[in-house]
C-alpha positions in Angstrom: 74.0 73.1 111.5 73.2 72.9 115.4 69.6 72.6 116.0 67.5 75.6 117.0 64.0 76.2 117.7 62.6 79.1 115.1 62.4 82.7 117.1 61.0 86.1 116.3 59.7 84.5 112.9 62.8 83.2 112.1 63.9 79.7 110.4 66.1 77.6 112.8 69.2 78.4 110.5 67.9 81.9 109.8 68.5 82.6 114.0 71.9 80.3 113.9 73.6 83.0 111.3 72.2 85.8 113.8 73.7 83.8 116.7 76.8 83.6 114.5 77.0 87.0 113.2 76.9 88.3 117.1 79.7 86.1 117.9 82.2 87.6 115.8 82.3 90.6 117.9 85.4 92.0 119.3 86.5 91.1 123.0 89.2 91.1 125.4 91.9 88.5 124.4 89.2 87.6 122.6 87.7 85.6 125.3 84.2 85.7 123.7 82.2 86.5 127.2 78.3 86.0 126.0 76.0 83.5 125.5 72.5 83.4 123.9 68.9 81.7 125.3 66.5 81.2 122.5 63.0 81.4 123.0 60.3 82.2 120.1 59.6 85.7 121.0 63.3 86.7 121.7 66.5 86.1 121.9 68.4 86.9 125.1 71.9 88.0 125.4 73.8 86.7 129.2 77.4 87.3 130.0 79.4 84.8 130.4 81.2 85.5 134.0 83.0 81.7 133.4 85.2 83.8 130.7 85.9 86.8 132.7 89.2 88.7 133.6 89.0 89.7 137.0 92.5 90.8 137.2 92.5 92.5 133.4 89.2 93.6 133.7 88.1 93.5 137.5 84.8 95.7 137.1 83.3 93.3 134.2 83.6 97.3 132.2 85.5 95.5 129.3 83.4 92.4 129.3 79.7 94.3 129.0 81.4 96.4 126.4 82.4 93.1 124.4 78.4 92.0 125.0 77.5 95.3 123.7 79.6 95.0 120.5 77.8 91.4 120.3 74.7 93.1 120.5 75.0 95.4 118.0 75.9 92.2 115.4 73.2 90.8 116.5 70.7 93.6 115.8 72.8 94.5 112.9 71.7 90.8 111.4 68.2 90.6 112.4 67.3 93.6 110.2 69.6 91.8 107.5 66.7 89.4 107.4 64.3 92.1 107.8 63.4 92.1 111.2 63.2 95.5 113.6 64.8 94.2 117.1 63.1 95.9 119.6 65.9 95.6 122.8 65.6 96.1 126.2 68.7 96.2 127.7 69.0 95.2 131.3 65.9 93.6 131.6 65.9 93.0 135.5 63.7 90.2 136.2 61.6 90.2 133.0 65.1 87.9 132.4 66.8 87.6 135.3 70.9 88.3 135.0 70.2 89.2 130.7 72.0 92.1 129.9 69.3 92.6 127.0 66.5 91.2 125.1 65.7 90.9 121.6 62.2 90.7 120.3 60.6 91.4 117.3 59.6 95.3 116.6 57.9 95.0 113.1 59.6 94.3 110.0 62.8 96.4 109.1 63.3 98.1 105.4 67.0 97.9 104.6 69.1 100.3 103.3 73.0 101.2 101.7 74.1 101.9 105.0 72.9 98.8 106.8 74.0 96.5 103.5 77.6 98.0 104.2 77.5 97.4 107.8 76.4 93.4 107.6 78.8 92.8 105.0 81.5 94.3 107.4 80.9 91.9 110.3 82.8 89.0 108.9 85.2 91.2 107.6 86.0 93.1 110.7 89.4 92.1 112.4 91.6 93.8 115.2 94.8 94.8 113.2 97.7 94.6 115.5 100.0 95.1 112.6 102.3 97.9 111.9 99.9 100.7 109.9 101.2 102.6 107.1 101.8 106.6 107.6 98.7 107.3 104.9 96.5 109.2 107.5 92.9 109.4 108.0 91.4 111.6 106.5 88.9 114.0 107.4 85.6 112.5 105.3 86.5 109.7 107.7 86.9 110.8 110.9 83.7 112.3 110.4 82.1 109.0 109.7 83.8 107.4 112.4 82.7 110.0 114.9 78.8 109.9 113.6 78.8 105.7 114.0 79.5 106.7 117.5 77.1 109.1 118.0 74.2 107.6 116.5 74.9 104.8 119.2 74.7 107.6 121.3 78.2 108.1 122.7 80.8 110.2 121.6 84.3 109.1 120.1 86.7 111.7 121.1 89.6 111.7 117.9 92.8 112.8 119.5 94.0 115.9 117.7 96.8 117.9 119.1 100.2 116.8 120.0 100.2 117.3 123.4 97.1 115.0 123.9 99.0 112.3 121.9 102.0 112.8 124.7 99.2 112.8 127.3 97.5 109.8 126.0 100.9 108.1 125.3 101.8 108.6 129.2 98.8 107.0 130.2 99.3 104.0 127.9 102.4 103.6 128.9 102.1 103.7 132.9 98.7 101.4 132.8 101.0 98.9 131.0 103.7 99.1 133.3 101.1 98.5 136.1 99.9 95.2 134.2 103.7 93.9 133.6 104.3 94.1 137.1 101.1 91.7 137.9 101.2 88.0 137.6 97.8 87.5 137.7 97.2 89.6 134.3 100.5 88.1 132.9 98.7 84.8 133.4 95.5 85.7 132.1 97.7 87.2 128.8 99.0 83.8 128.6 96.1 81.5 128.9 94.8 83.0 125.8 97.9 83.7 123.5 100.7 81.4 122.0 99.8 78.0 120.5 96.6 76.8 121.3 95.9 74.2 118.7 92.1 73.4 118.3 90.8 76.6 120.3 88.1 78.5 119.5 89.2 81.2 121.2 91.7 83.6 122.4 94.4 85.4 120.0 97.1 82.7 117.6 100.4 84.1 116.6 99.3 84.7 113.4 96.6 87.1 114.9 99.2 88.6 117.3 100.3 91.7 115.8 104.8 91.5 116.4 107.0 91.9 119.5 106.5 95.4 120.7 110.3 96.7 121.0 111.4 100.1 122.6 111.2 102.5 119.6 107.6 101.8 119.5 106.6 105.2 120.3 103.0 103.8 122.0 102.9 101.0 124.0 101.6 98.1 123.2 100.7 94.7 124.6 102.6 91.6 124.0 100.2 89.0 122.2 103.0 86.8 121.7 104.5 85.7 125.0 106.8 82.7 124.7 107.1 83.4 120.9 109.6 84.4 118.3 110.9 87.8 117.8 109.6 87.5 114.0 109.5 91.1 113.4 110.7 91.8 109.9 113.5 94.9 109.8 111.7 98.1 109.2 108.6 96.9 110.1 108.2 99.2 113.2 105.1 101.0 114.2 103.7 103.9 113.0 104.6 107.1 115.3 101.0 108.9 114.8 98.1 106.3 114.2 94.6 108.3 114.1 93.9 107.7 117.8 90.3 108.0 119.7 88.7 107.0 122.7 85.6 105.7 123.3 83.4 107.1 125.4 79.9 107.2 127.2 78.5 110.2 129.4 77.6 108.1 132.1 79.4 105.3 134.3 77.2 102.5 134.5 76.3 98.7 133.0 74.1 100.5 130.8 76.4 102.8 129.4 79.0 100.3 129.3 76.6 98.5 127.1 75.6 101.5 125.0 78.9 102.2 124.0 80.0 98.7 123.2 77.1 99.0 120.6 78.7 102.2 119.7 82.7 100.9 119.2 81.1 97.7 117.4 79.3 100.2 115.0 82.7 102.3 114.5 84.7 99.4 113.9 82.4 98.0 111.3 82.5 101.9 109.6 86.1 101.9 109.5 85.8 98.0 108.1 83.6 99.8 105.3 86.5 102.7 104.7 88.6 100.3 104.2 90.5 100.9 107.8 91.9 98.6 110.1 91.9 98.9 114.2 93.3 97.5 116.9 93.1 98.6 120.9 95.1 100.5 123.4 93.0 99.0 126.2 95.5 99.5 128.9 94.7 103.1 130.7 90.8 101.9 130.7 91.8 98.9 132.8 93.7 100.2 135.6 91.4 102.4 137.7 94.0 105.1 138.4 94.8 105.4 135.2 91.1 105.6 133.9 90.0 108.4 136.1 93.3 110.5 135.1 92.1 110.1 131.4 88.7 110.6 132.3 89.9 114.2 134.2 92.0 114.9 131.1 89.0 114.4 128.8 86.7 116.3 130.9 83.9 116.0 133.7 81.3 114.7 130.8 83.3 111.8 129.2 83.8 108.4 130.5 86.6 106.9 128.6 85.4 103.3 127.8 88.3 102.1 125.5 91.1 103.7 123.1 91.5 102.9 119.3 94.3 102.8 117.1 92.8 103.4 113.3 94.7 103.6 110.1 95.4 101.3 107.0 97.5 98.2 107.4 98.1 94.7 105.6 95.5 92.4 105.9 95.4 89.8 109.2 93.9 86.6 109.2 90.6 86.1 111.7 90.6 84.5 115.2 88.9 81.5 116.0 85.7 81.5 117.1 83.4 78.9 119.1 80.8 77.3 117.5 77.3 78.9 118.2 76.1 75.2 119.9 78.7 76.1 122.5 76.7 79.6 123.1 73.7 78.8 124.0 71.5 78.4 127.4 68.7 76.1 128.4 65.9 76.3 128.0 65.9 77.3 124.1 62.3 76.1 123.7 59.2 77.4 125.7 58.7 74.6 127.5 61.7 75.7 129.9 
């Protein structure tokens, strides 16, 4: 076990499995863009602007809503152990450059929901698989959409077919706009493929298959330099359950807030037995966001896009070891 000091009445291991349980939130290529100070009356959650995309992501939008999904996990485990966080999210210079704080509320009474939750973090993968064509149904859309908004942001399902065309455009065009950068290409690169010993990024057997061109949506290539290993028949499905993500305001602290909020929807669908994977693309090319965000209306900001249905089950990606997450001081002498 790496050595940590106790924090927020917490044992030293007891605040490594929360460290832990943050770190197996989703991220971008799964870049893993946090890190964690320890101090006894809090725990403090930094980005970590050493694993940013600036040509992917060149706002930092996708890497605070990664920290928020960390976030969540983390609050998610520290009433697992019966603790109520209290956070403060962009602390300012209570802890300079934090994007939030964690201390100790009063004790927290668990319940069903909260059980479900925690035992859904490990669990949790992004399925880049083909799904099957058994829909979701309407019991669970519902509970998808309420995991949003008790996060307080709103997870727009896409219901009509025109929107799917509409949505599908967009995908489709913000993808083109990546292929046709190098410095995105690269950053695809650095993460995927063969990487043996890494404790990040996304392995082949994580990769989802070669998108091919009667994929009716667009997908990104997790596999570049690999084999075409795509079994016949195995294309994807033509109507996934599709949703974006979204916060009613355009700032760090939204982004934030609704990383809490797609963290909290992907462990619901985790619970429902659902798998999800992302169609990031139209939320990282600026053009293309504001189109989506006219499309969806003056009062949404589209923060990512979901795919959710069922699917086989995927392996997990590496992850790095919660020693390699942490800042000095974690001790109150610093």
């Amino acid at each position: 076990m790496t050595e940590l000091p106790p924090a927020l009445g917490l044992t030293p291991d007891q605040v490594e499995a929360v460290l832990k349980a943050a770190s197996l939130a989703p991220s971008v290529l799964n870049t893993q863009p946090w890190r964690f100070r320890v101090l006894p009356d809090r725990l403090e959650l930094h980005p970590d602007l050493d694993r940013a995309l600036p040509a992917t992501d060149p706002d930092n939008r996708e890497l605070r809503l990664s920290c928020g999904a960390a976030l969540f996990n983390l609050r998610l485990a520290l009433q697992g152990f019966g603790v109520r966080p209290l956070v403060d999210v962009l602390p300012g210079h209570a802890a300079p450059d934090a994007l939030a704080v964690v201390r100790r509320g009063g004790d927290f009474a668990q319940d069903d929901e909260m059980r479900a939750l925690l035992r859904a973090v490990p669990a949790r993968r992004t399925n880049r698989r083909p799904f099957f064509e058994s829909g979701v149904d309407a019991r669970q859309r519902h509970a998808l959409v309420r995991a949003a908004d008790l996060e307080r942001s709103r997870l727009h399902v896409v219901a009509t077919r025109e929107e799917a065309a509409r949505l599908k455009d967009f995908v489709r065009r913000a993808h083109r706009i990546q292929q046709d950068d190098p410095a995105v290409l690269a950053e695809l690169t650095a993460f995927t493929g063969h990487r043996p010993g890494a404790g990040d990024g996304v392995p082949p057997a994580s990769a989802g298959f070669r998108p091919e061109a009667q994929d009716e949506w667009t997908f990104r290539d997790f596999r570049p330099g690999g084999n075409h290993d795509r079994p016949p028949g195995k294309d994807y499905e033509p109507d996934p359950m599709v949703a974006v993500l979204c916060s009613f305001h355009d700032n760090p602290f939204a982004q934030l807030q609704a990383g809490q909020a797609m963290q909290r929807v992907l462990l619901t669908a985790t619970t429902l037995g659902l798998s999800a994977s992302f169609l990031s693309q139209p939320v990282e090319v600026r053009s293309v966001r504001e189109e989506l965000r006219r499309a969806l209306g003056s009062t949404l900001v589209p923060q990512t896009v979901l795919r959710i249905g069922f699917s086989t089950p995927v392996p997990a990606t590496p992850r790095r070891p919660v020693g390699e997450l942490l800042m000095e001081p974690t001790d109150a002498t610093g």
